[in-house]
C-alpha positions as CSV (number, residue, x, y, z in Angstrom):
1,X,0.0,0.0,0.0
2,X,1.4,3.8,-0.9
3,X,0.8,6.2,2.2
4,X,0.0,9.7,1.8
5,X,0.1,11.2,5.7
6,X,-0.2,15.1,6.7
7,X,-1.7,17.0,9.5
8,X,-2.7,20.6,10.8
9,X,-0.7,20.7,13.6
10,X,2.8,20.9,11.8
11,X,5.4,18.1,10.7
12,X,6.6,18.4,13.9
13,X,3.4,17.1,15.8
14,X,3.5,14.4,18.3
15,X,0.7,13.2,16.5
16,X,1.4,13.0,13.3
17,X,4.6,11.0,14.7
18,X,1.5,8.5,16.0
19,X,0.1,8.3,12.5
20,X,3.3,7.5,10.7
21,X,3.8,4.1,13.2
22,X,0.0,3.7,12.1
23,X,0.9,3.9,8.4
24,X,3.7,1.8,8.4
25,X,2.2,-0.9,9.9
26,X,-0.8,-0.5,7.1
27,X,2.0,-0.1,4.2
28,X,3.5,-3.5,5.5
29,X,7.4,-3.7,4.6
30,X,6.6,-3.7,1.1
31,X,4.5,-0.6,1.4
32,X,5.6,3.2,1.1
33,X,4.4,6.0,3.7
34,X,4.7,9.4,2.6
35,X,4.9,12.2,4.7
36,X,4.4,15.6,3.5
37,X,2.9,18.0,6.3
38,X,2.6,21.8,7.0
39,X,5.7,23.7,8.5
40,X,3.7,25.2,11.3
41,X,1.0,24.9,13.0
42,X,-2.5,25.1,10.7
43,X,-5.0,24.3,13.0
44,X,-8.4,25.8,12.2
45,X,-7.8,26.5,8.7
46,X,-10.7,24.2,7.0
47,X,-10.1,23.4,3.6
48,X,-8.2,26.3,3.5
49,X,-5.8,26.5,0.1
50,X,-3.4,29.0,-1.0
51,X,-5.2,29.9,-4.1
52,X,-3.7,33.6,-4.4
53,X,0.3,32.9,-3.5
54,X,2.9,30.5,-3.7
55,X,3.8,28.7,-1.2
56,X,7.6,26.9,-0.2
57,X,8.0,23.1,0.4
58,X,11.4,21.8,1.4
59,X,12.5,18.2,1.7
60,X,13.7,17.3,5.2
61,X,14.2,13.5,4.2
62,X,13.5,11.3,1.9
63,X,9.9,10.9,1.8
64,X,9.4,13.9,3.9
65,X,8.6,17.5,3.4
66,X,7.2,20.7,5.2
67,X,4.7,22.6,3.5
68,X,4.7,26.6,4.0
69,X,0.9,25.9,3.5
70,X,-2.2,24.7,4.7
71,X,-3.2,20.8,5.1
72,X,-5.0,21.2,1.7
73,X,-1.8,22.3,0.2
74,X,-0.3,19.2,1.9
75,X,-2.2,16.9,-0.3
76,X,-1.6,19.1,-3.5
77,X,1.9,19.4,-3.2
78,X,2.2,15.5,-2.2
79,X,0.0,14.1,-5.5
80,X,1.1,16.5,-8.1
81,X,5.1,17.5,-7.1
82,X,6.1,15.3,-4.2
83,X,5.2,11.4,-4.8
84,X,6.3,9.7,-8.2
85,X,2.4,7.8,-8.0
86,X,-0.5,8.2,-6.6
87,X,-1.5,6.7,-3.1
88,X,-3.6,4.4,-2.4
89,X,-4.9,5.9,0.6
90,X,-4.3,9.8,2.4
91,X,-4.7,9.9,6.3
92,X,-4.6,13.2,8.3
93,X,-3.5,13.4,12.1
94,X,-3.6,12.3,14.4
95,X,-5.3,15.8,15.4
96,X,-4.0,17.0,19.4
97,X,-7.9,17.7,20.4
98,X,-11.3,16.2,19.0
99,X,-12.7,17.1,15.5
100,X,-16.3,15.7,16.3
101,X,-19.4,17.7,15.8
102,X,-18.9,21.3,15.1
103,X,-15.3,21.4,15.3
104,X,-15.6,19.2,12.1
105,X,-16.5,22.2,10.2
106,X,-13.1,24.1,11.2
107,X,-10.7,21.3,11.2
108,X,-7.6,21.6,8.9
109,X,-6.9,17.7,9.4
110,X,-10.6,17.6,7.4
111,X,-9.8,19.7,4.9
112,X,-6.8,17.5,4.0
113,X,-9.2,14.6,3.6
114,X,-12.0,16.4,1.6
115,X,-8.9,17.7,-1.1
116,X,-8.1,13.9,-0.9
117,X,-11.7,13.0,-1.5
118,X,-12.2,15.5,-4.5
119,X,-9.0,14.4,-6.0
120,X,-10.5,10.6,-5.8
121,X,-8.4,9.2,-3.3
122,X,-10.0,7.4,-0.3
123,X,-8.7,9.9,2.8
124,X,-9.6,9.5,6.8
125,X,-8.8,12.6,9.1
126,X,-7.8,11.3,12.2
127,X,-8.1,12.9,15.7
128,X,-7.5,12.2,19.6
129,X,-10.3,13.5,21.4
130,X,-8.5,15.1,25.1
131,X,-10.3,15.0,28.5
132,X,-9.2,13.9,31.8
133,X,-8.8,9.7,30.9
134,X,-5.8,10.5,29.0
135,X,-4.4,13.9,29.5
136,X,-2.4,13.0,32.0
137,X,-1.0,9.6,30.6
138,X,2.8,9.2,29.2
139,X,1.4,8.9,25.6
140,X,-1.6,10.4,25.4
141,X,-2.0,9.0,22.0
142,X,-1.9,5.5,23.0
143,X,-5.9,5.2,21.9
144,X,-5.2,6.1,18.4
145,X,-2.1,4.1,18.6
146,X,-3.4,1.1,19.2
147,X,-6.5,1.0,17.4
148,X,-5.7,3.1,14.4
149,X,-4.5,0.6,12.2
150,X,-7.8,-1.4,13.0
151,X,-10.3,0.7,12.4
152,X,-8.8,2.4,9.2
153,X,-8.3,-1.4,7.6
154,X,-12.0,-2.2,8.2
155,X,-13.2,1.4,6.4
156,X,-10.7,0.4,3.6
157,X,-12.8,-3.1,3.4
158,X,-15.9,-1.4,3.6
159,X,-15.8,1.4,1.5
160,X,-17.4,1.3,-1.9
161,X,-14.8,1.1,-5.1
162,X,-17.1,2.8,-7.3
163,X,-19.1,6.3,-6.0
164,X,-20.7,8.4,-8.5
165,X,-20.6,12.1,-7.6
166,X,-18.6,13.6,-4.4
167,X,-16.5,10.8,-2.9
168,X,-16.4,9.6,0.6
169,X,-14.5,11.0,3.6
170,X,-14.3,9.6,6.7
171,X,-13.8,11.8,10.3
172,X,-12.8,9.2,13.0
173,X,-12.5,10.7,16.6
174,X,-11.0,8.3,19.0
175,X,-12.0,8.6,23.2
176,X,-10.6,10.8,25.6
177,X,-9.2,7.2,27.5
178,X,-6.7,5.0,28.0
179,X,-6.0,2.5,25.2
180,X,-7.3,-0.4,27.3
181,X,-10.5,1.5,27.9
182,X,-11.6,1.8,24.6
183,X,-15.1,0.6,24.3
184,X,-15.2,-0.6,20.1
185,X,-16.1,1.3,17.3
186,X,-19.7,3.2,16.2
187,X,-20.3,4.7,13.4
188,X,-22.7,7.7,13.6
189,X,-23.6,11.2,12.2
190,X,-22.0,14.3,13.2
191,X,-23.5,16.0,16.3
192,X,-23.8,19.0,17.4
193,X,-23.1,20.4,20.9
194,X,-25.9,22.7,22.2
195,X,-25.1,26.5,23.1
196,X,-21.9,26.0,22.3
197,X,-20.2,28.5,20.0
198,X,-16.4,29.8,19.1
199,X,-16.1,33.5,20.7
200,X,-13.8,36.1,20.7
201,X,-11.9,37.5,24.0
202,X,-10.0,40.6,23.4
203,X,-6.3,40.8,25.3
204,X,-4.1,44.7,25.3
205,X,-0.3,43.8,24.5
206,X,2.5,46.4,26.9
207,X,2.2,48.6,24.2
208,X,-1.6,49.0,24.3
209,X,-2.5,47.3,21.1
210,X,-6.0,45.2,21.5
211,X,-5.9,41.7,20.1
212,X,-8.6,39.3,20.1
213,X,-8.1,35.2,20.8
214,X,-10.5,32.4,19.0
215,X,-12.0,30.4,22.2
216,X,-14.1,27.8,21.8
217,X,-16.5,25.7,24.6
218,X,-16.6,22.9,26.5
219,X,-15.5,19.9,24.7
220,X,-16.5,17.4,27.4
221,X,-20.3,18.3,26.6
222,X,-22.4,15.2,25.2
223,X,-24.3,15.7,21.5
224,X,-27.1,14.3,20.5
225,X,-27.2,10.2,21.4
226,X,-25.6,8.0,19.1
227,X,-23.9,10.9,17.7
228,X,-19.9,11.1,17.7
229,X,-19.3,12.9,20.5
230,X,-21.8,11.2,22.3
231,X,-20.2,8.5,21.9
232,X,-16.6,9.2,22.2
233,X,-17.6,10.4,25.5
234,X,-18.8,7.0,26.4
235,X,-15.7,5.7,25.5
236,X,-15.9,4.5,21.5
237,X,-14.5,5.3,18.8
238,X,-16.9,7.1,16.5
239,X,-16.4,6.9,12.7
240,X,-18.2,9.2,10.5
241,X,-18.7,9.0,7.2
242,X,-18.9,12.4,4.7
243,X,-19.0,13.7,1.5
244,X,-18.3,17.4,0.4
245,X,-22.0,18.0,-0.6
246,X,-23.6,21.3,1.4
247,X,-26.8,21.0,-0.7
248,X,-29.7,20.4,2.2
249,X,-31.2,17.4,0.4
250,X,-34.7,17.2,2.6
251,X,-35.4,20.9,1.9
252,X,-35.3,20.7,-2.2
253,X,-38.7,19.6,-2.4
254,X,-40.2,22.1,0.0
255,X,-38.4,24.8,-0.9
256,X,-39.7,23.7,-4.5
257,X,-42.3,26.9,-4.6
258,X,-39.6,29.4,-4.4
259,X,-38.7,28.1,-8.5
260,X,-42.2,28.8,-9.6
């Protein structure tokens, strides 16, 4: 298997150090894993891509570059200048921090899988959801350690070869526990956390200067049952399936008057 890996936390990430062990074992020692990652950190950046400038790659080893660019770039710069063929499979991550529910809609370890998705190769973003069952452990990534490799093998099975239209995505979120306490695997809708929104709070530098910071809520707060949060909060690993398509399909019909 040929490897495609990146991130939005930077190539420097202890995560993304998780996801390359987790993509060589997939790759198997005939396999090749590919690392080509932002330079700094792009968290929050979406499917961010940087349409209007240029942007500076650099090899740091074979098989290994820093982007001056978003995770979206990543992926461009790996298909079309870095790798010699294309990849069987692209995996993002392993994100520091959940991407479940609304932060789904934010997350530049997404946006790397929906460029790989458009492009027509099968991508998982892959995150590490935080709370106090694993904060404090050595490896706080030993959940997404030790069942990455699992789960993404068993979405490879199965996922569908052919799929008309806007390909599949996946967004896996693994619990905020210890390895050993890692329930199994659901796989549910994206949920929504209630009240909660991101917010700005404004700081003065010495020299008086206002600047504002992003903040966002409480990420221990439940969603909707048998949603992804939910459920990483309970201990599983939630994996949701996605395609880039915003169109609200139940409203077409109702909002049919509006075209006559």
């Amino acid at each position: 298997m040929r490897i495609l890996i990146t991130n939005d936390d930077g190539i420097a990430a202890p995560g993304l150090k998780t996801l390359e062990h987790i993509a060589r074992d997939l790759a198997g020692p005939d396999g090749d894993v590919w690392t080509v990652a932002p330079a700094f950190e792009q968290s929050g950046v979406g499917h961010c891509i940087s349409y209007a400038r240029p942007f500076m790659i650099q090899t740091l080893a074979p098989r290994r570059v820093a982007v001056e660019g978003s995770p979206a770039d990543c992926v461009l710069a790996g298909l079309f200048q870095v790798m010699d063929e294309k990849p069987d499979l692209i995996l993002s991550g392993v994100n520091r921090g959940n991407n479940s529910a609304e932060n789904a809609l934010y997350s530049g370890t997404l946006g790397a899988a929906i460029e790989g998705a458009l492009q027509g190769v099968l991508s998982i973003g892959i995150s590490q959801y935080f709370g106090p069952g694993n904060r404090d452990l050595d490896d706080p990534f030993e959940a997404a350690l030790t069942h990455g490799k699992q789960v993404i093998e068993r979405i490879v099975a199965n996922t569908p070869k052919d799929q008309p239209g806007y390909q599949l995505f996946y967004n896996v979120n693994v619990p905020p526990v210890a390895a050993a306490d890692v329930k199994g695997i659901n796989v549910v809708p994206q949920g929504l956390r209630p009240g909660l929104r991101f917010h700005t709070e404004a700081t003065t530098s010495p020299s008086g200067r206002q600047f504002l910071w992003i903040k966002g809520g409480d990420q221990q707060v439940q969603t909707a049952p048998a949603t992804d949060a939910a459920v990483n909060l309970d201990g599983y690993i939630s994996v949701t399936p996605m395609r880039a398509d915003f169109t609200a399909h139940d409203m077409l019909d109702t909002l049919g008057a509006i075209a006559k």
